[in-house]
N, C-alpha and C positions, 0 to 999 in steps of 0.2 A: 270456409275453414278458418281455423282461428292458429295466428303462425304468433301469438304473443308467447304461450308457451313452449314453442321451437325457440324463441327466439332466448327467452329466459335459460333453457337447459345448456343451448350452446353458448350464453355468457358464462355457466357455472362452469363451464370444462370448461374454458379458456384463460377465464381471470387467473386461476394459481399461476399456469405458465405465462400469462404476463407480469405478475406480481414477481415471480423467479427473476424473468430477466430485468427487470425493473432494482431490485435488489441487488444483481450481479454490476451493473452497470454503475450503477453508486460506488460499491466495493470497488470497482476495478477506476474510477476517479480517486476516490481515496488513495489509493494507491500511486496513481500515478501525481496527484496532490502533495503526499507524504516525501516521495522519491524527488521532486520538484522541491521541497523544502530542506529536504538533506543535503541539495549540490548547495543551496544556499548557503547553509551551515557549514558546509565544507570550507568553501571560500573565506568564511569569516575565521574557522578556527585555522586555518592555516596563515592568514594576514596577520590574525590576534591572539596571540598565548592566552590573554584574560580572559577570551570570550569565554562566559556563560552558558553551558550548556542545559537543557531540562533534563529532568529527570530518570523520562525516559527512555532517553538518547545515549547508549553506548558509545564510547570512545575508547579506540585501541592508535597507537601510535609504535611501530615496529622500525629500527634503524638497521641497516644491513649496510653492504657494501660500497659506499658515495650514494645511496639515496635513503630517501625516509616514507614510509606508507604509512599514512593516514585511511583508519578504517572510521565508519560512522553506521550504526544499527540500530534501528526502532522496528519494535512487531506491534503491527494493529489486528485490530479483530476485526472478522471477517464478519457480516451480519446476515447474507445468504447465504441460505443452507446449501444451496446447489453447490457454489465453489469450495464449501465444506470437502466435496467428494474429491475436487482436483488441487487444491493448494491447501497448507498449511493452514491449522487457524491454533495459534496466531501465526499470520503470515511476517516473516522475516523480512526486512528490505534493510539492505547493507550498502553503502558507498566507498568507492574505495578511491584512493589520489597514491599518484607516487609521485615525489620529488627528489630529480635528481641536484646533485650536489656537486 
């Protein structure tokens, strides 16, 4: 018996679903990469009025009752299709800080 072409057909059904999750897991780095670089930014914009923000990086800053909220938002693009179906594209990721006063 010749199993090279069994073995071929079941590479071709498999690869997309590894290609999928191959793709999802990048995204979902990203993600947690992006979210990992906004606490940093936080820190800085609240130590430093002048810090420099990129472009596109949202900043909202809300003053209420003795404290102040620091919001910070970037949406990345999603590059698998699969998380296409369950999150946002572009996915939102937002930071938030309160300081009381």
């Amino acid at each position: 018996m010749n199993n090279k072409g069994q073995a071929l057909v079941e590479f071709i059904i498999v690869i997309p679903v590894l290609i999928l999750i191959i793709l999802a897991i990048i995204d979902y780095s990203r993600i947690i990469q992006v979210r990992n670089y906004l606490e940093n930014v936080m820190e800085e914009v609240i130590d430093n009025d002048d810090y420099k923000l990129d472009e596109d990086i949202t900043f909202n800053e809300v003053t209420t009752d003795g404290e102040k909220s620091y919001y910070l938002r970037k949406n990345i693009e999603l590059y698998s299709p699969f998380l296409n179906f369950v999150m946002d594209n572009p996915y939102p990721i937002e930071i938030k800080r309160v300081v009381y006063e």
